[in-house]
N, C-alpha and C positions, 0 to 999 in steps of 0.2 A: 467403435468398441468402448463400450464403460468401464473405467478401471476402478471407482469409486462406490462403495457400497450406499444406496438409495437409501433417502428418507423420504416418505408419502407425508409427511408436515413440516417440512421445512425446508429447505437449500442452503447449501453451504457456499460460503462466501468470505474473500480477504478485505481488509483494508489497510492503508499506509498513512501514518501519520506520516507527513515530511515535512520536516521543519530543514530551516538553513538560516544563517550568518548572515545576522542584517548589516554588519559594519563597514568601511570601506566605501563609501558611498551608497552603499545598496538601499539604504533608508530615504534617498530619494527617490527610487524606482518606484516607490511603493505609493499608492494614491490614497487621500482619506487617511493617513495615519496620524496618532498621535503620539505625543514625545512618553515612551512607558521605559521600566525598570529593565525590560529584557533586549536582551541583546541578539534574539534571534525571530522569526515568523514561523508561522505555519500555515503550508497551502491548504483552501479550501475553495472548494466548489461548489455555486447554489445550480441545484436540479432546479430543471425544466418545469414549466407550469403544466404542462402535458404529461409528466412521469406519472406511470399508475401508482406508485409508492412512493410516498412520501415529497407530492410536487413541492417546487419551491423552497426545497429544506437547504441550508447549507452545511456540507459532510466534509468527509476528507475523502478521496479518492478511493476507489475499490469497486470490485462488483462480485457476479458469481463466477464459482469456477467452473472453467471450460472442461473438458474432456482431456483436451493438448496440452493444459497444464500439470499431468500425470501422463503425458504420452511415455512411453518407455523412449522413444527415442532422444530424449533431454541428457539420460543417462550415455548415447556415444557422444554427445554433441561437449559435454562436459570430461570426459574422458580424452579425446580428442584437445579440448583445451590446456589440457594439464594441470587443470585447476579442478579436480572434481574430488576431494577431501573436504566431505560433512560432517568431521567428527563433533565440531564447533557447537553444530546444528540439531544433530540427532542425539547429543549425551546426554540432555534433561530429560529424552524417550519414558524413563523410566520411574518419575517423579509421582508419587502417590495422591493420586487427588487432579491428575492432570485432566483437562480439556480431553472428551472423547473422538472428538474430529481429529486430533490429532496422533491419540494412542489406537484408533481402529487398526484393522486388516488391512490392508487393501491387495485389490489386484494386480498393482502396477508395481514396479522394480524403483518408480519414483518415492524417497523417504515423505511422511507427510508434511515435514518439518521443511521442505525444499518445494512439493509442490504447491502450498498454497501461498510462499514468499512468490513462486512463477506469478501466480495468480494475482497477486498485490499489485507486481513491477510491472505485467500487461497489460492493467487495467489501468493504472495509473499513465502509460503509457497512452495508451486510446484517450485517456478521458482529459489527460493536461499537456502530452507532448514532449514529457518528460521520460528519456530514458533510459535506465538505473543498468547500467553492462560494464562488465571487463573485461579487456582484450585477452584474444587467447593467450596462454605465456606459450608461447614458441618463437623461435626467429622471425626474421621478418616479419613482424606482423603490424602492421604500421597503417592497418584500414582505417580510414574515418568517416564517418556520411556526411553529409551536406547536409545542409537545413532542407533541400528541395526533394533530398534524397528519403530521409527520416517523416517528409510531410506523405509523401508516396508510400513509405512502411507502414504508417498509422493507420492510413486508411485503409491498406490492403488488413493489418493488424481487425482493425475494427470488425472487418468483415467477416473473418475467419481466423478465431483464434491462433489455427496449426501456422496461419503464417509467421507467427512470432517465432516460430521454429526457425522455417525458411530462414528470418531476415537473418536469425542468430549464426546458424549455419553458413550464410553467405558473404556474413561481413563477420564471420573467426571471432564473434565473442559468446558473452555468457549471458545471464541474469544475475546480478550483481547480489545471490542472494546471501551474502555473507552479511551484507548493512542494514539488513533489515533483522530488526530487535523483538522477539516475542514480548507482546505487550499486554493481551488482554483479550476475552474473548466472551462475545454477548451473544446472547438469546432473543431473537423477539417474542415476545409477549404474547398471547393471544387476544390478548381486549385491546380492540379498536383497529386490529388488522389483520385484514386479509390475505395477507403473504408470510411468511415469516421466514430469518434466513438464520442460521449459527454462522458468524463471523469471529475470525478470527483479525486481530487488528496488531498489527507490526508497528516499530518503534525509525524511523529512518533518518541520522540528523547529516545535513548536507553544510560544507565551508561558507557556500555561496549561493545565492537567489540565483537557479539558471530561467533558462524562457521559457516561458509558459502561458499558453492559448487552450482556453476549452476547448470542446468539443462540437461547440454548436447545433447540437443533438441532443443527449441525455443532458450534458449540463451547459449554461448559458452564462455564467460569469466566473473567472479565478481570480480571485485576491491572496495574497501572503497579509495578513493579520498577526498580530500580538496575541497567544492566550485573555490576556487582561480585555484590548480590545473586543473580540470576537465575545467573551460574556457579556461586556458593557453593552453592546447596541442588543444581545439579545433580552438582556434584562429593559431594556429601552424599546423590546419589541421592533426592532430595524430588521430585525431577521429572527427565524424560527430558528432553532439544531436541534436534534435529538437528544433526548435522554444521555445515549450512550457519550456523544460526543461533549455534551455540557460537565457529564464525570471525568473523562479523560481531560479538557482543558481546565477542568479545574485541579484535577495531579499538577499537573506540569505548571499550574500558577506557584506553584508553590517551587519552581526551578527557573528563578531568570534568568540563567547561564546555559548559553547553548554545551558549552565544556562538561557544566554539572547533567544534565540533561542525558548528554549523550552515556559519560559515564553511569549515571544512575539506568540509566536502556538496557544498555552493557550486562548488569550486575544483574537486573531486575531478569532480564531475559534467560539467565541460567537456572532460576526457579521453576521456569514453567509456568503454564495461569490454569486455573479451574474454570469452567462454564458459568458466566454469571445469566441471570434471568431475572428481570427487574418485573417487580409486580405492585 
């Protein structure tokens, strides 16, 4: 069943920036880095030389949204947690000038403002390994997965979105979508592509570098980079990024503090964003 009203020109789609805390040693973990002003990274992934869109670009994690990511059934699994208060989430709903993917109708009982954070945190989940949950608040609830466990979810994840329901359902957590920060939301273009998708792009700032392994599918390398980094090799042609992603790190050049960063997410995120379309 489709909960999401169709568009015939375009698809709609999340993405995550996630940045985290390079301090503490974690600036050794990191390969190819050099000594910069900011004290935190941001993961990116270079697509596949095979992706029909956009091979070899390096992005930040996201894709399109599933069906399961607006399943009604998010709405007991979240109820059941005790943690299902979106007021946080839905109160900018009404902000004049907002993003239309996100003020639509929809058919589902999922807010829009909830399901495409789902969409973020799965896809980022499939595509780095990383994954963004909190435990139900009830007693006992003391589940954890393995690394062996979590590799087994990914894949089943991969395959069939609904099982991101499953995993959440059977190890009593959530989708963590309270940490993730309305950030901005782009249009692709019509000149020079043949897909186009409305994305919307979340703010997510993380303590610490956890582990992270692509996909070895859609994308083929993850690096955590410096904003400053990440434009220097593109301005150096070492790597392509998109339009969208070259404006977004270059905001964030302008915050070397993972602290200010998160706080400015924070603030920025209660505005609401407009649809941008870059021509």
């Amino acid at each position: 069943m489709t909960f999401r009203p169709l568009s015939k020109y375009w698809r709609e789609a999340a993405t995550l920036i996630l940045t985290a805390g390079a301090k503490n040693g974690a600036m050794a973990r990191i390969a190819d880095d050099v000594p910069s002003r900011f004290d935190y990274r941001v993961l990116m992934l270079q697509r596949s030389g095979k992706s029909g869109f956009m091979p070899n670009a390096k992005v930040f994690p996201g894709g399109i949204v599933d069906d399961s990511d607006f399943s009604n059934e998010w709405m007991d699994i979240f109820d059941n947690s005790g943690l299902g208060n979106f007021d946080s989430l839905t109160g900018i709903r009404n902000v004049q000038g907002r993003s239309p993917m996100l003020t639509a109708k929809q058919a589902s009982l999922v807010p829009n403002d909830v399901g495409y954070r789902i969409c973020a945190i799965r896809e980022t989940f499939e595509e780095s390994g990383i994954l963004l949950t909190r435990p139900w608040n009830v007693p006992d609830n003391n589940t954890t997965l393995s690394q062996s466990s979590l590799d087994e979810w990914r894949t089943r994840v991969d395959s069939d979105g609904q099982e991101f329901l499953r995993l959440c359902q059977e190890h009593r957590c959530v989708p963590d979508v309270w940490s993730l920060h309305e950030w901005s939301n782009w249009l692709t273009p019509t000149a020079n592509f043949r897909r186009r998708y409305d994305t919307i792009f979340y703010m997510c700032c993380l303590d610490r570098i956890p582990q992270t392994t692509h996909d070895k599918r859609e994308m083929v390398k993850a690096q955590w980079l410096s904003p400053s980094e990440i434009l220097q090799k593109f301005r150096r042609e070492e790597h392509w990024i998109p339009p969208p992603q070259v404006y977004e790190l270059s905001r964030m050049s302008r915050l070397p503090h993972l602290n200010e960063l998160h706080r400015f997410s924070q603030e920025r995120g209660l505005e609401g964003c407009e649809r941008w379309l870059p021509v």
